[in-house]
N, C-alpha and C positions, 0 to 999 in steps of 0.2 A: 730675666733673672737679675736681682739685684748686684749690682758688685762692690762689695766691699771700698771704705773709705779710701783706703791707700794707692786703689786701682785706679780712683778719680782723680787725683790730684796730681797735676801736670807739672812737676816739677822740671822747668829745662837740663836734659840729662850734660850739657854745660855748666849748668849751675851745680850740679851734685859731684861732677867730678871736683868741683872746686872742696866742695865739702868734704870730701874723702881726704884733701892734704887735710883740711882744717881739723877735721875730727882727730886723723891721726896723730898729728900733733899737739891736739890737748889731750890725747891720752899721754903721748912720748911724756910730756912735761907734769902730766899728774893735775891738771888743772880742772878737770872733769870732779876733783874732791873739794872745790869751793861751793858743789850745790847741795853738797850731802848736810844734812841738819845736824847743831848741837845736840845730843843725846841725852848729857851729864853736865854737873857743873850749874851754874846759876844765868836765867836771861832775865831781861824786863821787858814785861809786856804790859804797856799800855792801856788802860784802863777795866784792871784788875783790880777787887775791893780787897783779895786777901790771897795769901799764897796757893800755888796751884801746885800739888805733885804729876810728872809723868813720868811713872816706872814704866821700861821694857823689858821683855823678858829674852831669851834666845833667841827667837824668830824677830826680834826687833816693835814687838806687837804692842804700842801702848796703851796704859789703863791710866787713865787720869781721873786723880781725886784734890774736889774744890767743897766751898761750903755756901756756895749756893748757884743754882741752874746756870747765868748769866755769864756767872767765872765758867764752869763747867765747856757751856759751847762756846766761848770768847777761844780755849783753851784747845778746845778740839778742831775746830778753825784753822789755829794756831801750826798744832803740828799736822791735820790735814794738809798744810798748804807746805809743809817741810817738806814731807813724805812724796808730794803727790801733785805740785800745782800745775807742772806743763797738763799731764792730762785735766783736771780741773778746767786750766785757761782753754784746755780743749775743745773740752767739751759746754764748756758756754760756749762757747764762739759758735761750735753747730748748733745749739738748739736753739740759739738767738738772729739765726741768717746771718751770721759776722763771720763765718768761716776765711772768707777772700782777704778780710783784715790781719789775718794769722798767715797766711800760705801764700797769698797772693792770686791772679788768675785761675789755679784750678780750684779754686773753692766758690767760684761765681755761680755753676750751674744748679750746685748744692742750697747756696743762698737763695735762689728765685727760687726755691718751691720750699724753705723751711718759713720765709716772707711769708709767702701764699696762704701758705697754713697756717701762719700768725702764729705760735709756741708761743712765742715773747707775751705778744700782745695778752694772750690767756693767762700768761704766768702772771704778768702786770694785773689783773681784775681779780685772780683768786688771792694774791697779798692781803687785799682789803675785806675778803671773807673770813680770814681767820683772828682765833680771839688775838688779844693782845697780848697776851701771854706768850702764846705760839710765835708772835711777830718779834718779840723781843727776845725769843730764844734763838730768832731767823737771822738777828741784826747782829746778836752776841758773835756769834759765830763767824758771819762776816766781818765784823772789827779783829777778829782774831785773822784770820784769812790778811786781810788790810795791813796788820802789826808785822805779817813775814813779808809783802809785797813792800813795804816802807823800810823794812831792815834789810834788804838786801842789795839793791842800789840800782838795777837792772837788768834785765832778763839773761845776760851772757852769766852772772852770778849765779841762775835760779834752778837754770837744767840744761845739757845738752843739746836738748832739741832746738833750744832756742839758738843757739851755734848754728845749724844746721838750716835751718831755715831761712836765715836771714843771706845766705847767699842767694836766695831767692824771692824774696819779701824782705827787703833790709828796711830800716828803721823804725821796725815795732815797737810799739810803748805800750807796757800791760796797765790798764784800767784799775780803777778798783772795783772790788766784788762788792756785790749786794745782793739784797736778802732774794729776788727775783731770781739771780743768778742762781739760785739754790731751788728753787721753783720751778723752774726750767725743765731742770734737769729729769724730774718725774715725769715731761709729756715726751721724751726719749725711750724712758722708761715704758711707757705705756704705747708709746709705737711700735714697738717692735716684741712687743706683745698683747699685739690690739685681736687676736683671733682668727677668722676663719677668709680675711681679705683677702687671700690670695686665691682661696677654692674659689669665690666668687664669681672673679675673674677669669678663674681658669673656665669656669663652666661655661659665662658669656660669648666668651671667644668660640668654644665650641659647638655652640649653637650655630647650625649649618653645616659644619664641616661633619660632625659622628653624627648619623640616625640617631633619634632621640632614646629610642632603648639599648642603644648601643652606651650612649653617655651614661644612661642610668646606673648601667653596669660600675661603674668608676665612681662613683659614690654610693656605697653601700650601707644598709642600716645598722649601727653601731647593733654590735652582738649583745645583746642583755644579758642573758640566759648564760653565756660562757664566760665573758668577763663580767662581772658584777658591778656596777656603779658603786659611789661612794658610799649613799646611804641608802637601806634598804627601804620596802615599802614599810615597814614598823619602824623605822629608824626617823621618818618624815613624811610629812601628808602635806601636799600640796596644799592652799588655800581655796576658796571659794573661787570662781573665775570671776573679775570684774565686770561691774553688769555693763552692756551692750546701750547704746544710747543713738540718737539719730546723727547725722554727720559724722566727723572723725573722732568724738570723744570717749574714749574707752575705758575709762577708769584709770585704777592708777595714778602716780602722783601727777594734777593736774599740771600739764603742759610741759619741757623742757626747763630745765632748769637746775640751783645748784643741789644737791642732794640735803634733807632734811632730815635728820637722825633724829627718832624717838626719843619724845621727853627732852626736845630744846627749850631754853627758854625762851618767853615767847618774844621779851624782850629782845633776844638775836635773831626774830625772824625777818627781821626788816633788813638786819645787816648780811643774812646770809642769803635772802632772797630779794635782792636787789630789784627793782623794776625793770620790765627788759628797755631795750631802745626802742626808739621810736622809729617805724616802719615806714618803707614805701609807702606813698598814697597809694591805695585801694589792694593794700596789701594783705595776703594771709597773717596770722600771727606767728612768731617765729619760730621756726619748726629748724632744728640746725643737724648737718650732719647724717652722711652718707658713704652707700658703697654699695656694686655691684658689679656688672661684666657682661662682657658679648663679645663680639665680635667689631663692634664700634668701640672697644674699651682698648683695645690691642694697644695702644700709643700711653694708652694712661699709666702703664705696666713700665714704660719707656720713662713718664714722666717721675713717676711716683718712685722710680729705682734711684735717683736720683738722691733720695734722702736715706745718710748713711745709718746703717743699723750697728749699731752701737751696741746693745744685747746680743745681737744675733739674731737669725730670722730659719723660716722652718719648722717640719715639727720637731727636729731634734734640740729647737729650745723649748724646753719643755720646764721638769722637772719631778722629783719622788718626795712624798713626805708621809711619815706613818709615826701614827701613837700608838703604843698601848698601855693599857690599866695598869695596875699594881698588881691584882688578881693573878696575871700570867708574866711575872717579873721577879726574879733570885731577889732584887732590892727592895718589893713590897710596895714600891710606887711608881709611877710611868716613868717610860722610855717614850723620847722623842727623836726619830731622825727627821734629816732633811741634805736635800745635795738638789739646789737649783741647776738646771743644763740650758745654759748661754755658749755664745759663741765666744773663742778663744781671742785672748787677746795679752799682750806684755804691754803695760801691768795688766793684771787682771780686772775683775768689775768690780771684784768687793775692795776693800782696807777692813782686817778686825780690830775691835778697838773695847775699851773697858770705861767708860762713864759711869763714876760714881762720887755722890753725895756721901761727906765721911760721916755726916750723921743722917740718918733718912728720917727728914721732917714730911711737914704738909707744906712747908716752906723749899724743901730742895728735895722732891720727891725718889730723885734717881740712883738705882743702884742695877746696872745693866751694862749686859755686854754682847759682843756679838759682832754682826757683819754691817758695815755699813758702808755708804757711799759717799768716796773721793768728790765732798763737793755738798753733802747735806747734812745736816747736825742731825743729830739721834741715831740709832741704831734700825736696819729696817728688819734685820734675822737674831734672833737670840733668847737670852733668858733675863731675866734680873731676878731679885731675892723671892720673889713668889711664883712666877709663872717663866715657861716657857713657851713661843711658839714657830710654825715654820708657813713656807707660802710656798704654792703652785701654781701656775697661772690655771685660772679656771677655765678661758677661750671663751667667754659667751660672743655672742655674734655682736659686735657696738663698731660697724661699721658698713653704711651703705652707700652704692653710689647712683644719683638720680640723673636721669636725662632730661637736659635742658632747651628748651626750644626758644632762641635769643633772636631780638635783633637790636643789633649794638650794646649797649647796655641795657636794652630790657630784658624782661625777662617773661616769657606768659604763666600767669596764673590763672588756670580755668578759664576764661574768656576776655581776658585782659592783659595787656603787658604794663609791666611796673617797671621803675627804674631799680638798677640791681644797688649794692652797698660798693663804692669806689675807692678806694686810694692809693698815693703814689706814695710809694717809698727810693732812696736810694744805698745802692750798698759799695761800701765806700773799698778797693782793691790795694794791697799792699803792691808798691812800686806800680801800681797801673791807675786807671781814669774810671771816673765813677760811673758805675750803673744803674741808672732808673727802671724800676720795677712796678709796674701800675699792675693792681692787685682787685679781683669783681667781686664778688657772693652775693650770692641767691639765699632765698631764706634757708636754705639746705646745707648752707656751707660754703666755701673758696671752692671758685670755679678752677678746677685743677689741668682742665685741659689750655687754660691759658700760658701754664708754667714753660713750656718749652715749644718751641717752632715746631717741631715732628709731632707736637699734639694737636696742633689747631684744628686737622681736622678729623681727631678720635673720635667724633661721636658717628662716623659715617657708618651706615646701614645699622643703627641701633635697636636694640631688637624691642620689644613690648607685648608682652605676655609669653615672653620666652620663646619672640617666633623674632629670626632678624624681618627687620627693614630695609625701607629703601630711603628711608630719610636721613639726615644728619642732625644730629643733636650736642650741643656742649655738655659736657658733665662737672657737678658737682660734689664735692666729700663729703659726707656724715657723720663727725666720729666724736664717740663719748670723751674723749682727750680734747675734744675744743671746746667743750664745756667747763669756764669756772666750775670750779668744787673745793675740798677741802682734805685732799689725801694728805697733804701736810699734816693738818690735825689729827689725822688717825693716828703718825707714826708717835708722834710723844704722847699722847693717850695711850698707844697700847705698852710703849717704853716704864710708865709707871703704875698701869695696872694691878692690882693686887687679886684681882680672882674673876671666874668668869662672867658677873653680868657686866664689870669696867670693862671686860675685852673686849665685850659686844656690844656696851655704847662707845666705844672707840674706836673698833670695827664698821661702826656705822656710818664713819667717815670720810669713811674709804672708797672712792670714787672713781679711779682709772689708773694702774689697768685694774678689773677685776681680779681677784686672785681668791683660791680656796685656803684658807687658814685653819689651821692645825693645832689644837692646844692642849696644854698638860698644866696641873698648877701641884704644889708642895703640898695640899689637900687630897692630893688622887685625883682630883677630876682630872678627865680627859672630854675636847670637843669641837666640834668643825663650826665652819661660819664658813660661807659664800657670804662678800660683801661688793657692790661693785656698781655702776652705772647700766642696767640693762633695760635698751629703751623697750617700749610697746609700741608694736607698729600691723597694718596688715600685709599679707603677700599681697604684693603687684602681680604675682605668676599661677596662675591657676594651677592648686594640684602642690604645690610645694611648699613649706614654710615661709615664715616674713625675713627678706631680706633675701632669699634666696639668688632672687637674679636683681638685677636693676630696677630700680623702677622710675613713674614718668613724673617729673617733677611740680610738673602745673595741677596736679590732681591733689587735693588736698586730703584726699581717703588715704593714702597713701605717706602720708609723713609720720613724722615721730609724734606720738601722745604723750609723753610724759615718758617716768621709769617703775620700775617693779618697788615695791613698796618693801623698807630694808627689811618687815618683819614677816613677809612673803618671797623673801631669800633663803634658800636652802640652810638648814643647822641642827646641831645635834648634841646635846650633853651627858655625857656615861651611856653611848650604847649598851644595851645589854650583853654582847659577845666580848667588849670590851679592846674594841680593836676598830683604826677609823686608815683607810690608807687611801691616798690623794697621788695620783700620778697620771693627771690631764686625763683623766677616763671619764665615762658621763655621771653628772653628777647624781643624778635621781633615773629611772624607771619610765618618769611622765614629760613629758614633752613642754608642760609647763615649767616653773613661770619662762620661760622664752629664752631661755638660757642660748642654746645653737643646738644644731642638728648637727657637728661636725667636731667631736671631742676626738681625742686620740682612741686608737681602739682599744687600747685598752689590756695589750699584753705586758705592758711592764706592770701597771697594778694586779693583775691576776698571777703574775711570779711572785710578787711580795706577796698576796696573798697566801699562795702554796708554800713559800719557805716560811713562814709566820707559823702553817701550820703544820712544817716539819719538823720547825724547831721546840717547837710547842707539844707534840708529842715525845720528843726527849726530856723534857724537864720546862722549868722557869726560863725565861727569855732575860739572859745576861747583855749589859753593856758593850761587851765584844760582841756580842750574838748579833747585836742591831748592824756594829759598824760592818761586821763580815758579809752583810747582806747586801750592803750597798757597793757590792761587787762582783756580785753575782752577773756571771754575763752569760747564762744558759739561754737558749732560744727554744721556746715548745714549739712556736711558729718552723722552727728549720729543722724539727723533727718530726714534724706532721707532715714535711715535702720531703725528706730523704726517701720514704717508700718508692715515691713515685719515681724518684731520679734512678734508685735500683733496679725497679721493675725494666726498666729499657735497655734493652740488649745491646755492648758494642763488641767492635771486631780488636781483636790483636790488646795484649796485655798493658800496648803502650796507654792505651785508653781506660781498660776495664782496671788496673792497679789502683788509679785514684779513686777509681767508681767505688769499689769494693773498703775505701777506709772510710769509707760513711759507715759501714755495716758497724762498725765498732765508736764513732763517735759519738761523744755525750749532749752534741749540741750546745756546747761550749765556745767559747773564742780567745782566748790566750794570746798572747801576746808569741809566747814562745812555750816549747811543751810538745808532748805529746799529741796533744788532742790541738794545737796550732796548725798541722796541715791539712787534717780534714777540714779545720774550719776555715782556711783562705781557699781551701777545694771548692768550699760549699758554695760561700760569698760569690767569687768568681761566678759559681753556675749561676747565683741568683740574678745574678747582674748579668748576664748575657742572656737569661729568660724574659727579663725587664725590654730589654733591647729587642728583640725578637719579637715581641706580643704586641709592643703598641710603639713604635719608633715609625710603626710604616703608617700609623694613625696619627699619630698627637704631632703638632710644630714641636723641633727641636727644643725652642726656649718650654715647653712646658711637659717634657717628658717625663716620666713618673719618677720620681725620686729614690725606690728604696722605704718610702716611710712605712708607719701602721698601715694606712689605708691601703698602700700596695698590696702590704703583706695579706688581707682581707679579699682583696679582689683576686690574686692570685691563688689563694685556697679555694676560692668559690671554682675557677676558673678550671684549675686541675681537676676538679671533682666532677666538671663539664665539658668531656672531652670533645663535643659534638660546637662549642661557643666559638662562633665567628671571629672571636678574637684572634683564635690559634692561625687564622689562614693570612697569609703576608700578601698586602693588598699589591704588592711591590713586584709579585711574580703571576701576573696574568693566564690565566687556563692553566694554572697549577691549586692546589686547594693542599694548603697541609696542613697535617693533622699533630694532636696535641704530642705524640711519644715522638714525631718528628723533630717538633721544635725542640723537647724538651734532650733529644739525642744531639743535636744540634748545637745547642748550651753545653752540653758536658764535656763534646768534642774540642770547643773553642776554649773553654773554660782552661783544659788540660793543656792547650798552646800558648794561651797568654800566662799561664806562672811559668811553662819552658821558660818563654822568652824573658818574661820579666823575674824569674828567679834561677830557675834551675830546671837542669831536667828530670833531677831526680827529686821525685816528691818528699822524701824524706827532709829534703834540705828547704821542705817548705817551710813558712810561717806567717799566720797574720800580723808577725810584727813587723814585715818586710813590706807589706803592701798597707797597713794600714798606720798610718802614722802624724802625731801633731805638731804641728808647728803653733809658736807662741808669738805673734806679729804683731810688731806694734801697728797703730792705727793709722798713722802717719807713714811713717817712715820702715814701714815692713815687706813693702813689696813695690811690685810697678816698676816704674822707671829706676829704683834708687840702686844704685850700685850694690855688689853683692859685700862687701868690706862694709860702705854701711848697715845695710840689714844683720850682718853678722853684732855688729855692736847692740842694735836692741832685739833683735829677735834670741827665740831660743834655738836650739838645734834640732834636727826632726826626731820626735819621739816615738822608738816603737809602742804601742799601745795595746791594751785587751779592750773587751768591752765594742758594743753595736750596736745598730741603732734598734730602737723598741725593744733592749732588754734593759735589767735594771743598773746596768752598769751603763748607763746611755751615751756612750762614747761613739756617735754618731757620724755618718759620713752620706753623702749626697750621690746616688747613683746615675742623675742626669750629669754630672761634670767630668763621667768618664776615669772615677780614679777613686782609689777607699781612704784618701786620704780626711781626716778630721774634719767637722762644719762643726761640731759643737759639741758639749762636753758639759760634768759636770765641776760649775763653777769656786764650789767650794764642796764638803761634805762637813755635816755635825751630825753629833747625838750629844741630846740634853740627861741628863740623869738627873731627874725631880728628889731622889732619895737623895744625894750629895752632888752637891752643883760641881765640886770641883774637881768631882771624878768624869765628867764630861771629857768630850774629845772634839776636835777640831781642825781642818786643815785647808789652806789657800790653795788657788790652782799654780800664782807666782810665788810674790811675797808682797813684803807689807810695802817696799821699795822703788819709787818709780825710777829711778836713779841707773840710769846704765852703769856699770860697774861696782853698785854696791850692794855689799855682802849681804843683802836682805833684799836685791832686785827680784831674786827668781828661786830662793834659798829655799822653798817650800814645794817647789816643783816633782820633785824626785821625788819624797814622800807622796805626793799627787797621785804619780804613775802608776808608783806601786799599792797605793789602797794602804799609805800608813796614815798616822793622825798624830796630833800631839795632845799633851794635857792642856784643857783649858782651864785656866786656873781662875777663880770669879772672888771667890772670898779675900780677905785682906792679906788675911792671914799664906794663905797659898799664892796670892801674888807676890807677896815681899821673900816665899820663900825662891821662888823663881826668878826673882829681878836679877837681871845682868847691869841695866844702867839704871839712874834717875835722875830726872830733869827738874830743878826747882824755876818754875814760873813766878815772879815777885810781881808787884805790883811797881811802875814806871813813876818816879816822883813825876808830882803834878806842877802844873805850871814852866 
């Protein structure tokens, strides 16, 4: 199990007590307010052609208006880096292997495998793919970034944390940014929402240890029929199948490579498809990029936890997005919501922000606003004056892993060994001595079993055609994130969009991670697009999908062919029903184009289905009607098991009281309420049923979690009272049966709220057991004293809301506690009829700043399911402005 960034970093608990006087004393003294940014009033910024306004409004939220793109992101840069640079300098430092430069020693082990992976090095090669345009709105941005880095004098001026740190890492000197640095940051982005890697893994390991129809069980085929996919069979028709050819060539865009949007000119084909390198002698051609699992995989799990997730990981990052028409709308034109579900964090992931051009030319196209990220120009969630849209992650399968049969640096291909791709890097440790890091790949990808000593030897008993070995194998990654592409491109294409076929050549850009996009325009249209890297490949495993298990590296039947062609991507324009809803569930019906086999299942979009259609039989679907949805925390799942939990008979009323407030619960989860202690009744039961069924089968690190898929195995499972599951392999010439176990659960259930709440159930609630903490990434937990964690973290928050319902306030049932993994990150709803009746709300604030008033100002509203007005037009911005910031242009020379 992965553990969070803060858990890894060694901070000497010496060195933090030192920080505890420190901190405390630049609060005592107030010096903590030399990081916080001018707001009001006049700066100069440095090579600006003309003035720049940024108004903020209450929440601190800035909208910056320029008169042409270059001031625009110089400007946003600018106050990005006011707002928000410790995490910014952060977060490059992870996704560039420089962490150790920032922290010192505990960020070494993190560094040798984000190396490995090369992030940097990809971010460096897709610079030179995108137009110039794009690049100089890259560089804008950074010179803005550079103008706060240059005005400030040094890191003790810039944030707290930098205090903080240097009792352990002393004499850091922050770099300057550049447009890479902004590049980067997308293959974070796309890690930790790269799809179904984990199931991969899990299954390999399991090969050997569960009878193979025992495993079966534990991946079940996504419910079609009860939850619906996104679009229906009339909504999309799959394409022709690529024709079949001798060796591995399968159709599809020929060979790996960076993605080719219809209707390039041909003139950029040269520059966006670069020629690949030059290979091994007697080499395949380059096939990059992989993932699978076994039982030889177990150490890769070990290695690969190593790289911090910075989204969050799980399926509880997920996320909801739904439109609908005008047709079923009081406004007469679409509603759009959206509420991405990442994992928590102080600051949060987004900054909202308002970019706009005060005149909208062909020359400074932009009038947009929305959510974007601490650290890249443009907006990636929003609206501007014609459209609006939202993102989900779509989960297609873009990551495999191949087993490698080495000796030294070769590598065997088919009957051959080649020499692999080598080099040495070093990474350089605050206060400590340098580390050299020699780096191998195979045409498949970075040999990842190299990353840490406890991997060397992962690849042992490796399995091949889903049966283990007895051989050893090295393994290699596969993943569409180490692929040059052009997602950068997508995001300001789709930022100045004016209607749906610009969405979809700007969509077409869009390269990793995949994601399901959601659109609505001031026209009425409403429409989906899947746009994404999804390689073509065949199973290595007889009987399963491609990518399902591992496969064997030297076989050339077996690598990536190319990707799914963007206009053989799932899409859809004005359904006829007039309604399109996206929350990780299967995209289509058809198994094609090769999306995965392993989508969420699909109970949060079939709740927004059913409240769409409850609302819908009352009348017109209102603007509050959307935002009260995305708070719905009913579970059909946990009222399809209460039968079963009542049916089973207990002794003495200490037991049967809680039993019998199921009979009246709605299946709800409440923070506090009524209907609060049935539902920490329920949870509890679920979570000791989890434990019971398969703790005596599964290793600890891979116990089922609580997620969708649980929830699916365990219906099937209840409805099979006779499935070998139920008997606890742990009690020998005992066999028990399902109302056993499940009396068992209810019994334990009712002891652990005694002990962890009360005895009397009345004084139960899910807000007592289920609750979130807002942790910084750094400095939130682990070693650091609890005085410090108190200064960035937030306090623990009761909470509604569960995992797989639409209020997906998520928690992890292998970790033993209902405490929070993930949540979601923001919430909007767009109103196409008047933009600035929209709503909008952060999980923190706009503020990375420990103690200012915009740190975490948005949170409580979070909790409770409020929103603010988001105000887009000029006019509704100036009527909201609290401050304004005039940006001048810096005399030259």
């Amino acid at each position: 199990m992965s553990r969070p960034l803060w858990q890894r970093l060694a901070v000497p608990i010496a060195a933090i007590l030192v920080v505890v006087v420190v901190a405390t004393a630049v609060v005592g003294v107030g010096l903590t307010r030399r990081a916080f940014p001018q707001t009001s009033g006049e700066l100069e910024l440095p090579g600006l052609t003309g003035e720049v306004e940024v108004v903020r409004d209450a929440q601190g939220v800035p909208r910056i208006y320029a008169d042409s793109p270059e001031d625009l992101f110089r400007a946003q840069g600018f106050v990005a880096a006011q707002d928000r640079f410790f995490q910014m300098d952060l977060r490059r430092h992870v996704v560039s292997g420089r962490l150790a430069e920032l922290v010192g020693e505990g960020g070494v082990e993190t560094d040798q495998v984000i190396r490995t992976l090369g992030w940097r090095r990809v971010a460096e090669e897709e610079l030179s793919l995108l137009s110039a345009e794009t690049r100089s709105y890259l560089q804008a941005y950074a010179s803005g970034v550079n103008a706060y880095i240059d005005s400030r004098g040094g890191p003790s001026t810039m944030s707290l944390e930098y205090l903080v740190l240097a009792q352990s890492a002393p004499g850091y000197q922050i770099r300057p940014w550049d447009a890479v640095d902004s590049l980067a940051w997308l293959k974070a982005m796309a890690w930790d929402l790269r799809g179904n890697y984990r199931e991969e893994l899990t299954r390999g390991r399991l090969v050997g240890q569960v009878p193979l129809n025992q495993l079966g069980t534990l991946y079940p085929a996504y419910p079609h029929e009860e939850h619906p996919p996104i679009l229906s069979r009339g909504e999309w028709t799959p394409p022709d199948p690529p024709p079949l050819s001798s060796g591995s060539s399968r159709g599809g865009t020929a060979g790996p490579g960076p993605l080719l949007p219809p209707g390039q000119d041909p003139a950029d084909v040269a520059r966006l498809n670069p020629p690949e390198p030059a290979q091994p002698p007697s080499g395949p051609p380059t096939q990059q990029w992989l993932a699978g699992q076994t039982d030889a995989l177990d150490d890769t799990v070990l290695a690969l936890a190593q790289i911090p997730q910075l989204l969050g990981q799980g399926e509880g990052v997920g996320s909801n997005s739904w439109v609908v028409s005008g047709e079923h709308t009081s406004t007469g034109m679409p509603l759009l919501a959206n509420d991405p579900h990442l994992g928590l964090s102080q600051p949060g992931v987004w900054m909202q922000a308002g970019l706009h051009c005060r005149e909208v030319t062909a020359d400074c196209p932009f009038d947009v606003s929305g959510f974007t990220f601490a650290g890249f120009p443009g907006v990636i969630i929003g609206q501007n004056h014609q459209i609006a849209w939202g993102l989900t992650n779509l989960d297609p399968d873009v990551t495999d892993f191949y087993l490698e049969e080495t000796r030294g640096d070769l590598v065997r291909r088919e009957n051959d060994f080649v020499p692999m791709r080598v080099r040495e890097e070093v990474i350089r440790v605050a206060g400590g001595e340098e580390v050299p890091v020699r780096i191998r790949e195979s045409t498949h990808g970075p040999i990842v079993s190299d990353v840490l000593d406890d991997v060397a030897a992962m690849g042992a008993n490796g399995p091949l055609d889903g049966v283990a070995t007895s051989r050893t194998f090295e393994v290699a990654l596969a993943w569409t994130g180490l692929e040059a592409s052009t997602t950068a491109e997508a995001v300001f294409r789709i930022n100045k969009a004016t209607g749906w076929e610009e969405f979809r050549d700007a969509a077409a850009f869009f390269a990793a991670p995949a994601q399901n996009l959601v659109y609505a325009d001031v026209e009425g249209n409403i429409g989906y697009q899947a746009p994404g890297l999804v390689p073509i490949r065949e199973s290595a495993t007889h009987g399963t999908p491609p990518g399902f298990y591992p496969a064997p590296g030297w076989d050339p039947a077996y690598a990536w062919d190319g990707w799914v062609d963007f206009d053989d991507l799932p899409h859809s324009l004005n359904p006829e029903d007039g309604v399109i809803v996206t929350a990780n569930q299967a995209v289509t019906s058809r198994t094609r184009p090769f999306l995965t086999s392993e989508y969420a299942m699909g109970y949060r979009s079939t709740r927004i289905l059913e409240l769409l259609q409850e609302r819908l039989e009352q009348g017109p679907l209102t603007p509050t009607a959307m935002a009260e949805m995305q708070l719905d925390d009913t579970s059909p799942f946990a009222l399809s098991v209460v039968p079963y939990l009542l049916d089973v008979e207990l002794e003495g009323s200490f037991y049967t009281g809680p039993q019998q407030m199921l009979r009246d619960w709605d299946g709800s989860s409440p923070a506090e309420g009524e209907q609060s202690a049935a539902a920490a009744y329920f949870y509890a039961v679920f979570a000791n049923l989890l434990t019971a069924v398969f703790d005596d089968e599964l290793p600890p690190d891979l116990a089922v979690t609580g997620n969708s898929r649980s929830m699916l195995i365990l219906e099937d499972l209840l409805a099979d009272p006779t499935s070998v599951w139920w008997d606890d392999k742990r009690t020998p010439g005992v066999v028990e049966t399902r109302d056993e176990v499940i009396r068992t659960a209810l019994v334990q259930a009712r002891q652990d709220l005694t002990r962890e709440i009360s005895k009397d159930p009345s004084n139960w609630t899910w807000g007592e057991l289920h609750r979130a903490t807002l942790r910084h990434e750094v400095l939130g937990s682990g070693d650091v004293p609890a005085l410090v964690q108190g200064i960035f973290n937030s306090a623990q928050l009761p909470v509604a809301g569960n995992t797989s319902v639409v209020n997906a306030i998520s928690w992890d049932a292998s970790t033993g506690t209902f405490e929070v993994t993930a949540g979601p990150s923001m919430r909007m709803v767009a109103d196409l009829a008047d933009r600035d009746a929209s709503v909008w709300v952060n999980q923190t604030g706009t503020s990375g700043h420990a103690f200012h008033p915009h740190y975490s100002d948005q949170t409580e509203a979070w909790v409770k399911g409020e929103t603010y007005r988001w105000a887009v037009t000029r006019e509704a911005v100036t009527d909201s402005a609290e401050q304004t910031l005039l940006l001048v242009p810096a005399p030259t020379g």
